[in-house]
Structure formats: structure tokens, C-alpha cells
N, C-alpha and C positions, 0 to 999 in steps of 0.2 A: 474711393474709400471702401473697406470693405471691413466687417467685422467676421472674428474667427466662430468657430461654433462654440468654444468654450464660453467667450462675451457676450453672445446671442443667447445660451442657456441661463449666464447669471443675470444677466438684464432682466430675462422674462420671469425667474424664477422671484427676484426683487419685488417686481410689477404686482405679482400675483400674490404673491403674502401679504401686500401692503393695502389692498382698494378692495374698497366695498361697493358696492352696486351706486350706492348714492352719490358716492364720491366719482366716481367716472362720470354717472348722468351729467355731475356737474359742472364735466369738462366738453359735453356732448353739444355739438351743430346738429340738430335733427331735420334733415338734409331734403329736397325734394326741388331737382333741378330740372327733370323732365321737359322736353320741349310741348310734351301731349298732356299735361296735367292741366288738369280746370281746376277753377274756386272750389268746387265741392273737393278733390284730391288736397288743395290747403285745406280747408277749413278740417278734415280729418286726417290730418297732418299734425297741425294744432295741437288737436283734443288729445291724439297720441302721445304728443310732446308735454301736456303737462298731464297726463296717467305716469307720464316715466317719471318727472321730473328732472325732466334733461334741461341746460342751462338756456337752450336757441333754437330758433328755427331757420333755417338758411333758403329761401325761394326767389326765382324769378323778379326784376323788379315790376316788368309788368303786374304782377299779380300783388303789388302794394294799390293803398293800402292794406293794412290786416287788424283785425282784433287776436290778440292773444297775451290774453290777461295773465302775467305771472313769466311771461316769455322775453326773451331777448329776439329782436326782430331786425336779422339779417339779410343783406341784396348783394344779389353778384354784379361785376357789373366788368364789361367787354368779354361775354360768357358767351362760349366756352372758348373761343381760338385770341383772344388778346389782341388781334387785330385790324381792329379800331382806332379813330384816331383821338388822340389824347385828350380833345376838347371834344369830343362825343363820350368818350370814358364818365370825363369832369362832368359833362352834363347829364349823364346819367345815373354816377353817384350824389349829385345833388338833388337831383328831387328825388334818388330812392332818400335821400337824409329829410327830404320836405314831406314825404310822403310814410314817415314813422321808422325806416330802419335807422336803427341805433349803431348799426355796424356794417361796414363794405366790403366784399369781399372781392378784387380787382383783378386781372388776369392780365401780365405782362406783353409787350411784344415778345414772344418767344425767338421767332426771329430774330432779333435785333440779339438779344442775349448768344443764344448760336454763335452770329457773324462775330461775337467779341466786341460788339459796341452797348458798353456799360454805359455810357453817358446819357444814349438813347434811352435804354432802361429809367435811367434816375429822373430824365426830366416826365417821361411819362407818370411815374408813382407823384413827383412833384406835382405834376398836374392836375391828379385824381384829389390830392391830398388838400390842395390850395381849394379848389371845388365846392370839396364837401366841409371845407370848414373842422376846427380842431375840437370838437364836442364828441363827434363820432368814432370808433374804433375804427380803425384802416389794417386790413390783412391781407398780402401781395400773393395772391397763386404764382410759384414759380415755372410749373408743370418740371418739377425734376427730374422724372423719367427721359424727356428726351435731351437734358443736358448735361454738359462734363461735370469733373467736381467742381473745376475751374469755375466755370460760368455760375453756378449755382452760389460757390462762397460771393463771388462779385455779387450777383444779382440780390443774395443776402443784405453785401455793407450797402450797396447802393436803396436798397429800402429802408434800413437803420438811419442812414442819413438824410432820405425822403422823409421822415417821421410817422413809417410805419409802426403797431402797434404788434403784427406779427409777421411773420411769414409763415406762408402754406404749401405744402408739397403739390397739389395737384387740384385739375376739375375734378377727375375722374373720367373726362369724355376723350381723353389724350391715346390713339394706339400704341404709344411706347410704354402706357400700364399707368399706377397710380404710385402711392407711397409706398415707400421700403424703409426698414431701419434704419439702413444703411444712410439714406439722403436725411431723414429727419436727425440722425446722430449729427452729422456731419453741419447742419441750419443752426442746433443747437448750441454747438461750436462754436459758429461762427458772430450769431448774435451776443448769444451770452443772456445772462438773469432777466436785464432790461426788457426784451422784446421776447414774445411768446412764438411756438411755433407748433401748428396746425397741422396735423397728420391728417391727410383727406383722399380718396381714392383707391377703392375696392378692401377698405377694412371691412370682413364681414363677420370675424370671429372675434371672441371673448379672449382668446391668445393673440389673435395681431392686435387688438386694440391695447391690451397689456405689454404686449414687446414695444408698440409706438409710443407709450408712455415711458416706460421703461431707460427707451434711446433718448428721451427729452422732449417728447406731446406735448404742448399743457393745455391742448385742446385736440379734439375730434373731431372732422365730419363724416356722419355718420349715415346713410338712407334707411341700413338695418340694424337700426340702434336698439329695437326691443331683442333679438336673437345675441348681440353683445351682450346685453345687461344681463340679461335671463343665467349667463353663465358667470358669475358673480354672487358672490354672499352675499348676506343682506347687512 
């Protein structure tokens, strides 16, 4: 799927007239997945996250629990390559959900999607989802960069039907790149109103974070969310 440059100007042009600084914060993952980051990198991660008043903070589940008063407290979990096994996934979204995050952020077999086996897909998101129990938000990294449109609509309805909450473009740690309009247009599509979807991976500008809303965002992750906001009205 591909968008023309006339659609890619009016989208962004949309985006941009419409959002104010607070109103994106409040779509904003305030992101810090580093494999070298320690508690003091959270803990001033945090304090950043509520200066901005961005909605979440997304880290590590090792590095649960967290204090972050005023924050939505997010864990990734079979970060970053998805290729863990589905009851390792399960177990490790459950005690990040025992250990305070309110919300999972899961990483599919990528593989399996590839190969064209949807099924493998849906029992894995089933498994995460049965795990952490239905109190918590569940949001499926597809890593869209390195799949067809094909696989990506699939691996969409197969997470709608899992009873994901979103779907997400990307780690970010994928060599085929991060999020593009183009795929999150296309997620938006394919979910519909119901299920939200997650632009994530190398948004670093105040224009891509606007064109990702634009194509149907209804969330951000973000690592350089104060250089986004900064470029926004108040």
C-alpha cells in the first residue's frame, strides 16, 4: 500500500492544524527500551514523562516495579525479536501486570507471520492475553517493516480476534526500519474505531509524529518525545 504525495500532504497538513502540544502528549508512550539503561535512566525517564505530561511510560519489564505518580505504566514483553515461547511471553506479561504495568506491549513471532502461518500468530497473542488476564491493555508489535501488506492485514484481524486493545507498528530495534504512514494507514484500515493503533519506531520529528496521527495513531511511542512536543503550539 502506498500513499500519493498529494494524500501524504493533506494528512499532514490535517494533523497540524488540528493538535496542540497537550493533546499529542496525551497520546504519547514515553519510551526507554534500551538494553544498557539502569533505574536511575527510569527514574529520569519518569520525572521527564510527567514535565511533559505525556500519557505512559513504556520500559523494560525487568526494571518493574516503578513509582510514577500520574503515569500509565507500560512492559514489553518477548522484546525485541518475538521469539520466545508463548508461555514464556504469558509469563512474563503476568507478573509485568503483578508487578504494576497497567499495559503490555507483546512482540509477535515475526516469523511465523512471514511463513503465512496466521494461526501461529493468533494462538501466541491468545496466550499473552489469556496470561495477563482482561483488566490490562494488551498492544501486539507487528514489526511492519519487515512484512507484506498481506501478513500485516492478517496479523491485524488475528490480534482483533485475540482481544487486543491495539496494534503497533514496531520495536524499533527491527533492520527493516520502524513505522511509516504508509503501514499504520493501512492497521487503521484494517482494525477499524474499535482497536487503537500505535505508531512506534524512529518517530523523531514533530512532522512524522503528525503524519502518524494524521494516517490513524491514536497512540505514540516515543524515546524523543520532548523534541516532538517542543514543535507544537501550546
Amino acid at each position: 500500500m502506498a500513499l500519493d504525495a498529494w494524500s501524504c500532504a493533506k494528512l499532514s497538513f490535517m494533523a497540524q492544524a488540528a493538535l496542540t502540544r497537550s493533546q499529542v502528549a496525551a497520546m504519547v508512550d514515553h519510551t526507554l527500551l534500551k538494553p544498557e539503561a539502569t533505574a536511575s535512566d527510569v527514574n529520569a525517564l519518569i520525572a521527564e514523562a510527567q514535565e511533559l505530561g505525556v500519557l505512559a511510560v513504556c520500559v523494560s519489564p525487568s526494571m518493574l516495579p516503578i513509582r510514577a505518580e500520574g503515569l500509565v505504566t507500560a512492559a514489553v514483553v518477548g522484546f525485541p525479536s518475538g521469539k520466545h515461547h508463548s508461555l514464556v511471553k504469558g509469563a512474563e506479561a503476568r507478573l509485568a501486570v503483578d508487578q504494576g504495568a497497567r499495559e503490555i506491549d507483546m512482540v509477535i513471532d515475526i516469523g511465523a507471520a512471514i511463513a503465512g502461518d496466521y494461526n501461529a500468530v493468533l494462538a501466541d497473542i491468545l496466550t499473552v492475553r489469556e496470561a495477563m488476564g482482561e483488566t490490562a491493555v494488551l498492544k501486539v508489535i507487528l514489526e511492519t517493516a519487515a512484512l507484506s501488506d498481506e501478513a500485516i492485514v492478517e496479523c491485524c484481524r488475528a490480534a482483533v480476534h485475540a482481544g487486543a486493545n491495539f496494534v503497533k507498528t514496531s520495536t524499533g530495534f527491527h533492520p527493516a526500519g520502524g513505522a511509516t504512514v504508509e503501514a499504520v494507514a493501512l492497521m487503521a484500515k484494517t482494525v477499524g474505531p474499535a482497536v487503537g493503533v500505535k505508531a512506534s519506531g524512529g518517530i523523531r520529528t514533530t512532522q512524522a509524529a503528525l503524519d502518524m496521527i494524521a494516517a490513524g495513531a491514536t497512540r505514540l511511542g516515543l524515546s524523543g518525545t520532548r523534541a516532538v512536543l517542543e514543535g507544537l503550539p501550546d
